[in-house]
Residue, then its C-alpha position, 0 to 999 in steps of 0.5 A: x500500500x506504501x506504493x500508492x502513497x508515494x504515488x499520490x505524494x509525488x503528483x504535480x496537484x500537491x505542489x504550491x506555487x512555491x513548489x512550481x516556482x522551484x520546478x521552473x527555476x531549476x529548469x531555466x537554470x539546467x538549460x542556462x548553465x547546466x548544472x544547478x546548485x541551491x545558491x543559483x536557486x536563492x538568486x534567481x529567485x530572490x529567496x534565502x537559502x535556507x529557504x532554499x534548502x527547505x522547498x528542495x527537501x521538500x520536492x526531493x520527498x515529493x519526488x520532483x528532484x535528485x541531489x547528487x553527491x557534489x549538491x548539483x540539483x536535477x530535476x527527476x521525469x516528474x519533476x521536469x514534466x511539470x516545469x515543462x508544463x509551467x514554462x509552456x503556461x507562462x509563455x503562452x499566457x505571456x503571448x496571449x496578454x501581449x497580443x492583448x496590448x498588455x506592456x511586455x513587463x505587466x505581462x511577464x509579472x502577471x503571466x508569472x502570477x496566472x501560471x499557477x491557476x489556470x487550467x490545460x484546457x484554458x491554456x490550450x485554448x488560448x494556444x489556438x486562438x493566439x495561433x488563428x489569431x495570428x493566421x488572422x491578422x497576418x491575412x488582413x495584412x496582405x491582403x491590405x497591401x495589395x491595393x485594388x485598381x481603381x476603375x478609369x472612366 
């Protein structure tokens, strides 16, 4: 019975915002540098490192994260698939308030605040909608740079 615990410990609808702001940070950091250390997470993030050191322990527990011995942190299957998740949301929602008009640092705040609630279902809709959107405007752009003839008389 132990298995199904761990199981439901490690799903991604136990993690706080908090929790996904680690995921993402640590996936940025990989892709950036490669390797991850708790300093590297208490700077992006602005937090302490004790801090740090708490929210690692814990989504090592959940599963979401490995340490290695020399204290690099990697994100486990899990782990990565929900900081995908994350950063997919984030940029979409950030896409999508631009597109709206929003200013590109309004956007980029607020997309980091919606991030954490919205659904799949909304983001892929929105996905389609910037997309069509997009297959929109750029037809009404050719087709406002051809302009007609004018009829002589």
């Amino acid at each position: 019975m132990r298995l199904d615990e761990d199981r439901i410990e490690a799903s991604p609808e136990r993690l706080n915002r908090a929790g996904e702001d680690y995921l993402k940070a640590v996936l940025i950091l990989q892709r950036k540098t490669g390797s991850v250390r708790s300093l590297d997470i208490a700077k992006m993030l602005g937090v302490s490192k004790p801090s740090v050191s708490v929210a690692i322990k814990l989504l090592r527990e959940g599963g979401f994260l490995i340490m290695d011995p020399e204290k690099h942190i990697c994100l486990t299957e899990l782990g990565n698939e929900v900081a995908e998740q994350i950063c997919e949301k984030h940029r979409v929602l950030s896409e999508c308030l631009t597109a709206l008009g929003v200013g590109a640092d309004v956007a980029e705040k607020d997309a980091c605040r919606m991030e954490h609630i919205v659904s799949s279902e909304t983001i892929e809709r929105m996905r389609t909608f910037i997309s069509k959107g997009k297959a929109e405007c750029e037809r009404q752009q050719k087709k406002n740079l051809v302009t007609p003839r004018r009829r002589s008389s």
